[in-house]
Backbone bond lengths (Angstrom), bond angles and torsions (degrees), N, CA, C in turn:
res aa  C-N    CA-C-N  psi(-1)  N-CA   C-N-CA  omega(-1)  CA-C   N-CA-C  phi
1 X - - - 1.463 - - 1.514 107.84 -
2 X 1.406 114.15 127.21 1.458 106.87 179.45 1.495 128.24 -115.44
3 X 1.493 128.56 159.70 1.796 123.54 -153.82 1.821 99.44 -40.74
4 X 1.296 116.27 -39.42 1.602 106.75 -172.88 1.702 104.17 -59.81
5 X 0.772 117.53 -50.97 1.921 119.10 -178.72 1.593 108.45 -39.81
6 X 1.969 104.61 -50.46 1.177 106.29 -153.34 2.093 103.84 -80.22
7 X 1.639 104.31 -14.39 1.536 117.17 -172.72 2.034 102.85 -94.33
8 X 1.304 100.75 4.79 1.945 103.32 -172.38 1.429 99.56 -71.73
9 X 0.998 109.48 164.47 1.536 122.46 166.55 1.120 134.44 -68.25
10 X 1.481 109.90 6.34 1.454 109.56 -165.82 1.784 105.49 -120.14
11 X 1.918 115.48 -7.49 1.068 128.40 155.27 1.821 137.67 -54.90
12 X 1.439 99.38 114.42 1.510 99.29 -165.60 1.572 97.25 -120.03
13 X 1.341 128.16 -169.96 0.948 151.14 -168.08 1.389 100.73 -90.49
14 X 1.748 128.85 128.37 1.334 132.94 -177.42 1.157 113.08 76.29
15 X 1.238 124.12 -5.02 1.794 109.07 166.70 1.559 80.71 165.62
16 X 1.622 92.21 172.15 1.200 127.28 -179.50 1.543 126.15 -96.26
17 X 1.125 139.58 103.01 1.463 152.73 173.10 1.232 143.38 -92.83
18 X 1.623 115.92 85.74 1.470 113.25 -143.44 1.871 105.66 -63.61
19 X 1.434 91.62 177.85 1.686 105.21 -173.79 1.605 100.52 -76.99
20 X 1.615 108.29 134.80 1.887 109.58 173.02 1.291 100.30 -74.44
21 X 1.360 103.70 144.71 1.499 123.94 163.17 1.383 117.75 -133.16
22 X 1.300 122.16 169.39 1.430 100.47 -143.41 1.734 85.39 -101.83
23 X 1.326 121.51 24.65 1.866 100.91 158.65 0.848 130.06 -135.33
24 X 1.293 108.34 5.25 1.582 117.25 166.61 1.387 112.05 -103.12
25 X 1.389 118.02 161.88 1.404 108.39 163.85 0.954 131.22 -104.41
26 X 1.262 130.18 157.19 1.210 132.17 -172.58 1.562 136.24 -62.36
27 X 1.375 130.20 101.16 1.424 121.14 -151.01 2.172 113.02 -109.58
28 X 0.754 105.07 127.04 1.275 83.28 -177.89 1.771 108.86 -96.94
29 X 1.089 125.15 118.00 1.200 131.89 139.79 1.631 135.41 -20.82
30 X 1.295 110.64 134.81 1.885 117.44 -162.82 1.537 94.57 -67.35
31 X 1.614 113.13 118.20 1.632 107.80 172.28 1.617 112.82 -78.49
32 X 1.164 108.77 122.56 1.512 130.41 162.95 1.077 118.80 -85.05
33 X 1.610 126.20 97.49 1.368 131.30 175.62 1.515 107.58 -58.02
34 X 1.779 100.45 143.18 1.280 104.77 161.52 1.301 138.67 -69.83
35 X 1.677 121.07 136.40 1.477 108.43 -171.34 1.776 117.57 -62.09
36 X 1.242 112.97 8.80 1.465 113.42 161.61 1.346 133.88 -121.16
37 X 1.201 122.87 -141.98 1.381 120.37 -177.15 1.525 103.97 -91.36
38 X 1.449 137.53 145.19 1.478 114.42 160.03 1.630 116.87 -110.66
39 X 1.439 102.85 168.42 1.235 97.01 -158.05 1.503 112.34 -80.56
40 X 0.946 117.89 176.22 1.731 121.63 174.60 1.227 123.67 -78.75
41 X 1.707 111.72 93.57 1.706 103.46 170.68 1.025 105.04 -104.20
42 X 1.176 108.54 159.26 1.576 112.76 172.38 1.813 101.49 -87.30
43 X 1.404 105.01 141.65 1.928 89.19 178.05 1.197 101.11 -97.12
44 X 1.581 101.17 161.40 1.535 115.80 173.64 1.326 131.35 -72.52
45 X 1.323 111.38 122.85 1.386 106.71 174.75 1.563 127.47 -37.51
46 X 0.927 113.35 -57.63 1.776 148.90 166.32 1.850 102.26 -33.09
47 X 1.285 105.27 -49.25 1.534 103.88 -166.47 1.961 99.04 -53.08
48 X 1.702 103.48 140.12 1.278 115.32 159.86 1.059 134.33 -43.13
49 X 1.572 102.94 -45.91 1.617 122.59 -154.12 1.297 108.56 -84.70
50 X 1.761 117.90 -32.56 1.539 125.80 170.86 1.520 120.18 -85.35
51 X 1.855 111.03 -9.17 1.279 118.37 152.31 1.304 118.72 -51.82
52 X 1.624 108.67 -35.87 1.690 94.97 -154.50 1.305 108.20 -101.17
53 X 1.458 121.41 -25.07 1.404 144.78 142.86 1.442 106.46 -14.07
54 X 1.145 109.10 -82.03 1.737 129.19 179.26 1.688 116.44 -27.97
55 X 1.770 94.15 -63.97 1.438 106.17 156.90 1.350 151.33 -22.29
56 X 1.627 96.26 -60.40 1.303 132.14 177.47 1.507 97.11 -70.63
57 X 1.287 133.30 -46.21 1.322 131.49 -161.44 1.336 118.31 -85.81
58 X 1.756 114.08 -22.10 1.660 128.90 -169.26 1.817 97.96 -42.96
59 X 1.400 92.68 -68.18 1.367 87.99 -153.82 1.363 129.54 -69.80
60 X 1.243 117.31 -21.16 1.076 113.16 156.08 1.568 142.06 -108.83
61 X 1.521 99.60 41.21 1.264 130.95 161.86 2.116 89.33 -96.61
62 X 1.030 134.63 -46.08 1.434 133.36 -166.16 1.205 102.00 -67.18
63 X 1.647 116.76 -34.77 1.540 112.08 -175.40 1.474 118.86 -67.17
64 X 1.316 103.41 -50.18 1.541 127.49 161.17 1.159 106.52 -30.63
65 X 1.333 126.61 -73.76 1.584 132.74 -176.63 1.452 107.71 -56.40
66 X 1.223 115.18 -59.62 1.452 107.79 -177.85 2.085 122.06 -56.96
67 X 1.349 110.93 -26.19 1.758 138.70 166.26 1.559 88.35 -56.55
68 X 1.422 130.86 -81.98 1.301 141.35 -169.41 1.906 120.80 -37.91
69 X 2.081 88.08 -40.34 1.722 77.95 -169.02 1.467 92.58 -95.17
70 X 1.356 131.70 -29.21 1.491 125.08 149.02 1.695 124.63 3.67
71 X 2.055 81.02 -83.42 1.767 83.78 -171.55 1.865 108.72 -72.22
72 X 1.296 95.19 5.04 2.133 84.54 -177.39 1.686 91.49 -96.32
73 X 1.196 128.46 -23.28 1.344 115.59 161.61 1.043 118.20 -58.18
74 X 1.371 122.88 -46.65 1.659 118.53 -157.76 1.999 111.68 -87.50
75 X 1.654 98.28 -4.15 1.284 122.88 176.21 1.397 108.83 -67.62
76 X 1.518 94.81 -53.07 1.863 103.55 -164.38 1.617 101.06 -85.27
77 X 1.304 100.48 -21.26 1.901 88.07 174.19 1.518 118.11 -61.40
78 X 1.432 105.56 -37.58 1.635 105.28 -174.11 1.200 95.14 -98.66
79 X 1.106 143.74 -32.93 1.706 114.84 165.73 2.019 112.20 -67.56
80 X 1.143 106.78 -2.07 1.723 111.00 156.03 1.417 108.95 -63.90
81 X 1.432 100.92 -56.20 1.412 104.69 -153.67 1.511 105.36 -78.35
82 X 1.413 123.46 -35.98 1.694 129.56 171.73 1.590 80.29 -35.29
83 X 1.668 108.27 -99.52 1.508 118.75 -156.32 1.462 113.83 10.05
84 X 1.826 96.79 -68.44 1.630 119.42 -157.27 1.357 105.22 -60.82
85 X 1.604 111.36 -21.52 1.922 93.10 -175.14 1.463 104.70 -78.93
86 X 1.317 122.56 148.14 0.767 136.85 149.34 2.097 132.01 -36.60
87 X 0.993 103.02 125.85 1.662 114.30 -172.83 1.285 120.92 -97.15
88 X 1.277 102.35 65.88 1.866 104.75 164.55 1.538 120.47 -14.14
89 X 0.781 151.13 -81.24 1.627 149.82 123.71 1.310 100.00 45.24
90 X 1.844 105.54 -64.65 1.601 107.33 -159.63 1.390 122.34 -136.73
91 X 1.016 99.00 67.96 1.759 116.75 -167.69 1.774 109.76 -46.34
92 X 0.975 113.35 -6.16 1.492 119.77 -179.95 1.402 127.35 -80.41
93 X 1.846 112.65 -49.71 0.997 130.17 147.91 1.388 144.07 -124.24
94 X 1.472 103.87 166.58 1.849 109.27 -162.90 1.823 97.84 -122.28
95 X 1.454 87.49 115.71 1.799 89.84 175.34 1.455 124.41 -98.08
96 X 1.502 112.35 115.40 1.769 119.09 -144.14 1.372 70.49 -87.54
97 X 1.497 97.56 168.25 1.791 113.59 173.92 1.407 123.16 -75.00
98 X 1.194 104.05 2.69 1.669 96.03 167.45 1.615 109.34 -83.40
99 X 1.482 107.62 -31.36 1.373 102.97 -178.50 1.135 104.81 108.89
100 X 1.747 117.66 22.96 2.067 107.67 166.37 1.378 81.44 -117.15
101 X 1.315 83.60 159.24 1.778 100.07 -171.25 1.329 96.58 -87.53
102 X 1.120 120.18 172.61 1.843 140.78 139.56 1.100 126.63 -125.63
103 X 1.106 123.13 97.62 1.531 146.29 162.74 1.452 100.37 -51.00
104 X 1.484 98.47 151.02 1.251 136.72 128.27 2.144 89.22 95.91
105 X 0.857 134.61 24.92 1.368 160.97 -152.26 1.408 108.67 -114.97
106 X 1.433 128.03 59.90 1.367 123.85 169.80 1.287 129.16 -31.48
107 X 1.251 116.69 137.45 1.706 108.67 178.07 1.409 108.46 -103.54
108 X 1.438 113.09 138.91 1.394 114.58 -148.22 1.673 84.14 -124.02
109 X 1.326 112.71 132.86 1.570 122.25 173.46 1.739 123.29 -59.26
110 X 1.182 135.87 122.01 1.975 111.00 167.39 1.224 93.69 -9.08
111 X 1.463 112.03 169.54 1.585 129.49 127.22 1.566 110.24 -68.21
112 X 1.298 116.49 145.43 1.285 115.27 175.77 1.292 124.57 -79.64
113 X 1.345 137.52 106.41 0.957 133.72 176.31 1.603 148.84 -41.41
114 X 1.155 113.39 136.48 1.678 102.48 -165.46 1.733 111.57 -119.98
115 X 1.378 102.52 138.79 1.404 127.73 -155.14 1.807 105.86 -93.46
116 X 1.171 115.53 62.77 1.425 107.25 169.80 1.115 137.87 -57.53
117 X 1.540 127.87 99.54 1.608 115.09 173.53 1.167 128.36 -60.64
118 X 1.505 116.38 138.04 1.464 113.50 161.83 1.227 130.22 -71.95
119 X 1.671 108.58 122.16 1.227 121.67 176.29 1.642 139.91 -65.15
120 X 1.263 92.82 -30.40 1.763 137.21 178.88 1.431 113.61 -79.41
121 X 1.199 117.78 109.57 1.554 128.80 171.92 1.982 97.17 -59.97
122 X 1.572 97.88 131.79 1.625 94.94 159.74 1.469 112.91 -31.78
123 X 1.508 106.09 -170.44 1.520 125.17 178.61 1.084 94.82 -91.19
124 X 1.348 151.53 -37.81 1.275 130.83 -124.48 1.814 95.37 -121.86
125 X 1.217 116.28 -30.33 1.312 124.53 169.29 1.465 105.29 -108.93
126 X 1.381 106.91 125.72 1.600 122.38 -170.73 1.823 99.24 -89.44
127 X 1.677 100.13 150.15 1.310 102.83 -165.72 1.586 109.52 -66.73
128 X 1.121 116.21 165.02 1.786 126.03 175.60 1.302 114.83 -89.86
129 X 1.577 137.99 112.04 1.159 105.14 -178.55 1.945 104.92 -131.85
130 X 1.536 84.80 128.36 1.882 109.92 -179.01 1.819 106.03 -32.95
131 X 1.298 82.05 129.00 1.412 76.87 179.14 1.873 98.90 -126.27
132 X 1.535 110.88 137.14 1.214 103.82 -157.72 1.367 96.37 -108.37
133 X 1.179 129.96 138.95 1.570 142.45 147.85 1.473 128.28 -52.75
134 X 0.902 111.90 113.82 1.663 111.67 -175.32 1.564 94.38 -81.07
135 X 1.183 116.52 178.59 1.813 137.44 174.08 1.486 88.41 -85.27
136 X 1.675 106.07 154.68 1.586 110.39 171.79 1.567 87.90 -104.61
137 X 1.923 112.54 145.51 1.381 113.60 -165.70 1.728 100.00 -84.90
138 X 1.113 113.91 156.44 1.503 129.71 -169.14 1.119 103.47 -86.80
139 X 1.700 121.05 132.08 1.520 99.60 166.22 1.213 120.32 -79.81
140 X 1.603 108.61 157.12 1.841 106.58 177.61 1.299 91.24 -88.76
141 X 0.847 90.66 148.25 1.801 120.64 159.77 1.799 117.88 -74.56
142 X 1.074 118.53 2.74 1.665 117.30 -172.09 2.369 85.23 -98.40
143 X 1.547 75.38 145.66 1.905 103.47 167.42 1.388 90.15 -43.99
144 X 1.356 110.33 144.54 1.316 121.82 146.51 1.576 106.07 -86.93
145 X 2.116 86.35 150.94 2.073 96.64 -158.40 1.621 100.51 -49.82
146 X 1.365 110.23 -31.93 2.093 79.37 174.67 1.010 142.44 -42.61
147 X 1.468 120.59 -19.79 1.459 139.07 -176.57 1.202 117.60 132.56
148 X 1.310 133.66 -176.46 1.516 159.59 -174.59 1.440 97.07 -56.53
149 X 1.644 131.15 137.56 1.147 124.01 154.94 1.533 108.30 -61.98
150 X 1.598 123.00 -177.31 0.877 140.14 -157.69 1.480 102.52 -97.49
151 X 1.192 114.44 87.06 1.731 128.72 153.19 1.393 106.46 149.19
152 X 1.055 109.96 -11.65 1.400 131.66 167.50 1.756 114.28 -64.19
153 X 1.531 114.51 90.39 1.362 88.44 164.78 1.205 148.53 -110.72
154 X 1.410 122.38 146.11 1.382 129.64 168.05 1.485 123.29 1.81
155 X 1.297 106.93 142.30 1.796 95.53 159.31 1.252 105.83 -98.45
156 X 1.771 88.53 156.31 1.799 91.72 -157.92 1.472 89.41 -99.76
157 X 1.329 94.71 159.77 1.281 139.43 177.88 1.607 113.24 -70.01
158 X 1.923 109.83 153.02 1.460 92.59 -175.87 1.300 117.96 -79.99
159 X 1.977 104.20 -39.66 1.735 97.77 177.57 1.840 82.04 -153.02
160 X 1.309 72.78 -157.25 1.796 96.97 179.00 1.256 98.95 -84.13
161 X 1.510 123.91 95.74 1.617 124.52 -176.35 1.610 110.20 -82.16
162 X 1.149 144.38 118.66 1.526 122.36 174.02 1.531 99.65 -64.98
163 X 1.820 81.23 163.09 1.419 94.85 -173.94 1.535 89.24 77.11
164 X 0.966 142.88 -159.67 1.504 150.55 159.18 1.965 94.29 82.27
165 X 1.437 101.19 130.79 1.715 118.90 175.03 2.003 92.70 -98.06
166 X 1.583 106.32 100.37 1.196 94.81 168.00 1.574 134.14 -107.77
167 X 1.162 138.74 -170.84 1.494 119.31 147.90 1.840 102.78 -138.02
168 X 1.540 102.96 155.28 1.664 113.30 -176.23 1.423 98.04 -100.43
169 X 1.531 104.03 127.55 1.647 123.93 155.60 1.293 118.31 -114.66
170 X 1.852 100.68 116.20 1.899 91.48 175.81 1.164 113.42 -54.51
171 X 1.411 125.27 155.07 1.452 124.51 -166.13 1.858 80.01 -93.71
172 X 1.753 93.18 141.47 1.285 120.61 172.22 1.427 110.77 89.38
173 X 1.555 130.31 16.42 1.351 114.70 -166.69 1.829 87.58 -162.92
174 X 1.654 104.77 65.34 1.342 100.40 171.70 1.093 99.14 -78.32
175 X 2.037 101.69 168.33 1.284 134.75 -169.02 1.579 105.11 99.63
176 X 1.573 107.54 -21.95 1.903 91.43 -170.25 1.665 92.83 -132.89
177 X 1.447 68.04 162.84 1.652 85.06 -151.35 2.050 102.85 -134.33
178 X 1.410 117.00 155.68 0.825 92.41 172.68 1.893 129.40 -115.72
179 X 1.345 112.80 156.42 1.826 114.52 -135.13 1.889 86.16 -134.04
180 X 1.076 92.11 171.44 1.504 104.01 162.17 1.880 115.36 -125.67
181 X 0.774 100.55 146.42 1.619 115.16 -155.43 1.541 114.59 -132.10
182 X 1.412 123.38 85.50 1.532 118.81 -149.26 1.548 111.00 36.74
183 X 1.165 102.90 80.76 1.224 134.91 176.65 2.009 100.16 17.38
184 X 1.317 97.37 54.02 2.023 104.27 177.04 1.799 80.07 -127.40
185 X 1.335 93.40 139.64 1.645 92.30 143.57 1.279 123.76 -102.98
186 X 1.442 120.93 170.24 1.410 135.08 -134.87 1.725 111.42 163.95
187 X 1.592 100.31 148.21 1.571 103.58 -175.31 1.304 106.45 -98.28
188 X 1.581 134.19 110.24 1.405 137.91 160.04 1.224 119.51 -94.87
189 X 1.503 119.23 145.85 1.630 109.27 150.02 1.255 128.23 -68.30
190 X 1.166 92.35 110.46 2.106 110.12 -176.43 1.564 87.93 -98.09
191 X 1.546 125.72 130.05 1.313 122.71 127.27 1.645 125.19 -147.34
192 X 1.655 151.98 -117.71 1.397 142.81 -161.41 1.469 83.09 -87.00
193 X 1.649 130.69 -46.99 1.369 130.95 -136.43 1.165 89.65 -92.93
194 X 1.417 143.34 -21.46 1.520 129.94 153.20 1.370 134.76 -27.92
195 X 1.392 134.30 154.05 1.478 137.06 -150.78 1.614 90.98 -99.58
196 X 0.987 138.24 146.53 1.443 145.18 169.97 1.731 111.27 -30.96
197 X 1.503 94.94 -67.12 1.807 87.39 173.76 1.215 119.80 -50.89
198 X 1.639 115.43 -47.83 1.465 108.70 -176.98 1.699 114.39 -49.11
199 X 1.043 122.03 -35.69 1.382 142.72 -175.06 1.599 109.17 -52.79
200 X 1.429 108.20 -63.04 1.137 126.94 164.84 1.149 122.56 -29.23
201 X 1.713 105.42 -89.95 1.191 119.73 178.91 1.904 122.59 -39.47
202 X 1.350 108.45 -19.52 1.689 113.62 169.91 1.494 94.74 -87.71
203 X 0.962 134.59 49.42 1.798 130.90 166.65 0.800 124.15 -162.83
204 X 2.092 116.91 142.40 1.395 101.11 -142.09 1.654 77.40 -162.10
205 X 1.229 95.50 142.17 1.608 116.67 175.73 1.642 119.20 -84.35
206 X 1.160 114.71 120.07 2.272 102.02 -164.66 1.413 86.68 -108.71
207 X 1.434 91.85 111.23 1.265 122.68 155.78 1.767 130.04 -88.99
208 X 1.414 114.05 138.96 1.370 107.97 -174.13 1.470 120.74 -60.82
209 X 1.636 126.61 122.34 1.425 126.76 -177.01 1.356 122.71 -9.70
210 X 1.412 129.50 121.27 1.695 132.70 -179.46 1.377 92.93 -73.45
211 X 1.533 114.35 -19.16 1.813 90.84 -158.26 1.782 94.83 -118.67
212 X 1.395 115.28 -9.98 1.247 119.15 -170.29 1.591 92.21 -170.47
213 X 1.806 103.16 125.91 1.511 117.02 -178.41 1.526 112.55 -85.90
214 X 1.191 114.15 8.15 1.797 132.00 169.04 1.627 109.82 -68.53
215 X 1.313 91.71 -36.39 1.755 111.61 -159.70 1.314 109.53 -87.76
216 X 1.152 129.85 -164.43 1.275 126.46 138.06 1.669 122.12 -152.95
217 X 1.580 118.74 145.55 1.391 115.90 -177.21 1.920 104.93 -89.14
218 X 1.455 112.15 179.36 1.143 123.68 -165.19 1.667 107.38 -138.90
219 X 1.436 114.83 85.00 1.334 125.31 154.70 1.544 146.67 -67.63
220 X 1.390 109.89 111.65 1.564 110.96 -162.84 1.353 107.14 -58.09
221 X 1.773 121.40 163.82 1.077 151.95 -134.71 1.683 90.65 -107.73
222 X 1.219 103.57 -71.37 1.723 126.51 -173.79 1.434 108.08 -80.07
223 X 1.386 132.36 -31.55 1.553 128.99 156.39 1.278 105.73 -123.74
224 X 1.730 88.08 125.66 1.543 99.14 -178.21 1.376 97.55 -99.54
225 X 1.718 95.62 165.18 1.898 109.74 -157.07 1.232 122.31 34.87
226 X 1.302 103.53 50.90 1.300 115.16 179.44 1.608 99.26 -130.61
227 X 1.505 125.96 106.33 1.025 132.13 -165.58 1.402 130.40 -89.59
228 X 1.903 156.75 144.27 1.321 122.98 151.54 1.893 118.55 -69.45
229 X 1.114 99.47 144.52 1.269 88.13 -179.15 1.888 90.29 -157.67
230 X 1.483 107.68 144.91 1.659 110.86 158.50 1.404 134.69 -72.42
231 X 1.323 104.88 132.25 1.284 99.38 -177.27 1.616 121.08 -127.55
232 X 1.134 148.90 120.49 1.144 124.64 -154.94 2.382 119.00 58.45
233 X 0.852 85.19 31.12 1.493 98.08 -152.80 1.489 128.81 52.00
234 X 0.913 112.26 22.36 1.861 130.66 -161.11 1.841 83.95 -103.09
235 X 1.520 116.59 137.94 1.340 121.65 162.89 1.534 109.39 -77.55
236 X 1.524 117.50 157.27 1.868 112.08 -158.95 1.312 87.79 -168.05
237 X 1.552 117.26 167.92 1.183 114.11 -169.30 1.929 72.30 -151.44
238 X 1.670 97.64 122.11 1.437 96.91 170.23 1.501 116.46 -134.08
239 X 1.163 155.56 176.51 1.245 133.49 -178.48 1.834 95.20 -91.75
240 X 1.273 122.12 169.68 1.173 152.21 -152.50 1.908 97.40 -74.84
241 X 1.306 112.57 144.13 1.559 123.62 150.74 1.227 112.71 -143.51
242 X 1.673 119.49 -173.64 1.520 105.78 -147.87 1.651 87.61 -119.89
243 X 1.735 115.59 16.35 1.478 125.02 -179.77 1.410 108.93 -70.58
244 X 1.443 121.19 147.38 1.390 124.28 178.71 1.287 121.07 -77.54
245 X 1.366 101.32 -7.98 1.978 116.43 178.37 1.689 96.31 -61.38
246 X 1.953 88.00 -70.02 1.556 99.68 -172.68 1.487 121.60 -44.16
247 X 1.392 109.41 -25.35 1.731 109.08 -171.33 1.586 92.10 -77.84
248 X 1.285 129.83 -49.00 1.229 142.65 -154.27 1.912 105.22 -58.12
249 X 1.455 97.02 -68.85 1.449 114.25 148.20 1.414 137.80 -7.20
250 X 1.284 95.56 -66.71 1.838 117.45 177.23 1.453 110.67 -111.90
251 X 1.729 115.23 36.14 1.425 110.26 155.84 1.924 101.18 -116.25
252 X 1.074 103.48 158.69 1.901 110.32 176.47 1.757 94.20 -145.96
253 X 0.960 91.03 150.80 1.858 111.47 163.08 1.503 120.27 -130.21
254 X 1.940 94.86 115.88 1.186 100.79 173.80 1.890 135.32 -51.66
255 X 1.228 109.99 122.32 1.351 118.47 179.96 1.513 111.94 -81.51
256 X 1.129 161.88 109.15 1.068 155.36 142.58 1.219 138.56 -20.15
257 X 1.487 152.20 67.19 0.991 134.10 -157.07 1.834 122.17 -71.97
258 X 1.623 119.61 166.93 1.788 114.70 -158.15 1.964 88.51 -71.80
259 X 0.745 127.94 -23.10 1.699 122.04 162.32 1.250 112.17 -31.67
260 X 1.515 107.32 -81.58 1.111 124.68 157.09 2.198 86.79 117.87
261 X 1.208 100.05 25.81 1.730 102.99 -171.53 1.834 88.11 -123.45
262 X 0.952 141.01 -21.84 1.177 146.76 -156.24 1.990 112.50 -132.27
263 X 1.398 103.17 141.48 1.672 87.58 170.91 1.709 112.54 -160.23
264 X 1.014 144.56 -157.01 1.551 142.94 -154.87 1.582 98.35 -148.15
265 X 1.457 92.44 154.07 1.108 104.30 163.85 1.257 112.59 -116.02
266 X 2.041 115.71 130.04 1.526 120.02 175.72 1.553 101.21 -83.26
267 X 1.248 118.13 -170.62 1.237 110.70 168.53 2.035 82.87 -135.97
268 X 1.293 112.71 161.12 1.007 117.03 -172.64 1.554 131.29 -77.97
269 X 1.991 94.44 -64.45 1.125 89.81 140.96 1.450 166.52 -66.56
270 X 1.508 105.00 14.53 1.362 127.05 -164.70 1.609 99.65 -146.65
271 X 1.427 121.27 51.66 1.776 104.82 -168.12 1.239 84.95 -68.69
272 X 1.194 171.32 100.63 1.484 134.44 77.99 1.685 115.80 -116.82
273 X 1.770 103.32 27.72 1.096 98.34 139.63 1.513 111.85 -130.84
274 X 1.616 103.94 -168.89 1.231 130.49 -165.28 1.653 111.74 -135.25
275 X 1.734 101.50 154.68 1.716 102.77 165.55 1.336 99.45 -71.62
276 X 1.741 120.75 128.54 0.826 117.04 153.73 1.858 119.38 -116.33
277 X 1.495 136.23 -173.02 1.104 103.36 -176.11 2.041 86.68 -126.54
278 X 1.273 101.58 128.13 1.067 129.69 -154.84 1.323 112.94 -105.49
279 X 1.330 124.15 67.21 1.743 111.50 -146.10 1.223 139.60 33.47
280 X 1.230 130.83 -92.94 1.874 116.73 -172.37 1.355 100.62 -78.83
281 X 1.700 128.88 -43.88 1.030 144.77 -134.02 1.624 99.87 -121.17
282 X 1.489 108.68 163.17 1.577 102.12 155.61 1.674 97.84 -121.05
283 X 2.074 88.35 153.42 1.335 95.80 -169.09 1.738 103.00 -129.97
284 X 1.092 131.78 -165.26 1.571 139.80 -177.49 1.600 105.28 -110.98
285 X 1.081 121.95 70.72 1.659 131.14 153.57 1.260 122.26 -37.46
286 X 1.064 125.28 158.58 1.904 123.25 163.23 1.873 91.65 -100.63
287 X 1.287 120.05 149.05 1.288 120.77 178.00 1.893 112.03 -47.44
288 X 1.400 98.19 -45.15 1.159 120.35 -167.13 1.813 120.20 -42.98
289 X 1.593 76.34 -48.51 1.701 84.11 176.68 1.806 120.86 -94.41
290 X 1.306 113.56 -7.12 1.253 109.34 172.40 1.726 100.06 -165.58
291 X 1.439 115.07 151.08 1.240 106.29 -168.07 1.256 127.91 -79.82
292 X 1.005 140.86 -178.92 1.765 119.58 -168.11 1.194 93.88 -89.23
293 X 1.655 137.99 177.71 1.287 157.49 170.23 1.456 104.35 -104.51
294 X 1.258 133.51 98.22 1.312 162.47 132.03 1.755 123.02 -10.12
295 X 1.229 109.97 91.64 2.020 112.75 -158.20 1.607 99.89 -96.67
296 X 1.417 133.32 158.09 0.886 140.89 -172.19 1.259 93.51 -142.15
297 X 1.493 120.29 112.61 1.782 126.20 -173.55 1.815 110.16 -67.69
298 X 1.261 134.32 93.65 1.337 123.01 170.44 1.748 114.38 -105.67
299 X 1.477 103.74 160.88 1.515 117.69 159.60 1.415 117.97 -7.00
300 X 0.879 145.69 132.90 1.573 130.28 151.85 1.814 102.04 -56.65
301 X 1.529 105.00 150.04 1.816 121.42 -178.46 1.631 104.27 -74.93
């Protein structure tokens, strides 16, 4: 390259740039920085080459700028929004986003929220509902108030109390008792599972002796003044007259037996016999020929 090239008009600062002509095109050459410092020109407005430069660079120099004031917006929004929360720390004051304080502004907690369960089964599944078991009740073991089941016996009694609703058990053969039976007496099994009359008819009101007030007579339950009394020596149950036979008849005196739990019946007019029980019936024995039948005073059934 020789001094005329380097003095042409088309020589600039940092390299060399040949003159345009109108048939070639214009090429730019690889710039080779100088191994020193270069000096300070100011460039020309006017030049082409920093026209097109400029160009090339506008727009995305605008994007840049517009990226830049972007993120300083989206900066100051959340340092807005920090400000506004509230500062545990400092319950006193609240720092608005401009940056003046406000004093004196308590900080007040949520209310705490409350968690109601649902009580209510959805629609679609119907509710369940507990169903509780009671205990099955135990049976007691005590008599029902009618009396003693049947073999079970009674507690005995002290005597033939007047006044007193009693019933007779031969001693040794609980469950039976003695009853009147078309108006005969006789030993049946009376006990709870018995029919009401049967029940009855074994119960008897002890009344003080008709024929002697030592003694005592025995008035039915279900016919009143209706007395036991012997007849023919046969036991009978007849209603009452105001004859001295009949009183005589339907009085007995308790015997005591050496127990002292058990006792006999005398008959008055006949002391040397006794109720005895005589197959179906009871009848008036003399001791002699058969032994007396032995009563144990219980409850009425």
């Amino acid at each position: 390259m020789s001094e005329e090239d380097l003095n042409g008009p088309g020589v600039r600062v940092g390299g060399w740039v040949p003159p345009l002509t109108g048939s070639h095109p214009r090429t730019f050459p690889q710039h080779v920085p100088a191994p020193g410092p270069e000096p300070s020109v100011p460039p020309d407005p006017g030049d082409p080459v920093l026209i097109a430069s400029h160009r090339r660079r506008t727009p995305w120099v605008g994007l840049a700028v517009l990226a830049v004031v972007a993120l300083a917006g989206a900066v100051a929004l959340h340092q807005g929004q920090a400000d506004r929360r509230p500062r545990f720390g400092m319950p006193g004051t609240v720092i608005l986003p401009s940056g003046a304080p406000l004093s004196a502004v308590p900080y007040l907690p949520p209310p705490p929220t409350e968690t109601v369960a649902a009580t209510t089964a959805p629609p679609s599944r119907p509710a369940v509902t507990a169903q509780v078991r009671r205990p099955l009740p135990t049976r007691s073991t005590r008599p029902s108030p009618a009396g003693p089941p049947v073999g079970t016996p009674s507690p005995p009694a002290r005597s033939l109390t007047v006044g007193a609703t009693v019933g007779l058990e031969p001693a040794g053969r609980p469950g039976s008792r003695v009853r009147h039976r078309d108006f005969v007496a006789r030993i049946d099994r009376i006990g709870p599972g018995s029919t009401r009359r049967d029940r009855a008819d074994a119960a008897f009101v002890v009344r003080g002796g008709l024929a002697d007030p030592r003694c005592v007579s025995l008035e039915s339950v279900n016919y009143p003044r209706h007395f036991l009394r012997h007849q023919n020596f046969t036991l009978r149950l007849h209603p009452r007259d105001r004859s001295a036979l009949y009183a005589a008849d339907a009085t007995f005196c308790p015997v005591r037996t050496r127990d002292g739990h058990s006792l006999t019946l005398r008959s008055v007019n006949y002391p040397d016999r006794y109720l005895s029980d005589a197959g179906p019936v009871l009848r008036l024995l003399p001791a002699a020929r058969q032994a007396p039948t032995t009563f144990q005073v219980r409850r009425p059934v």
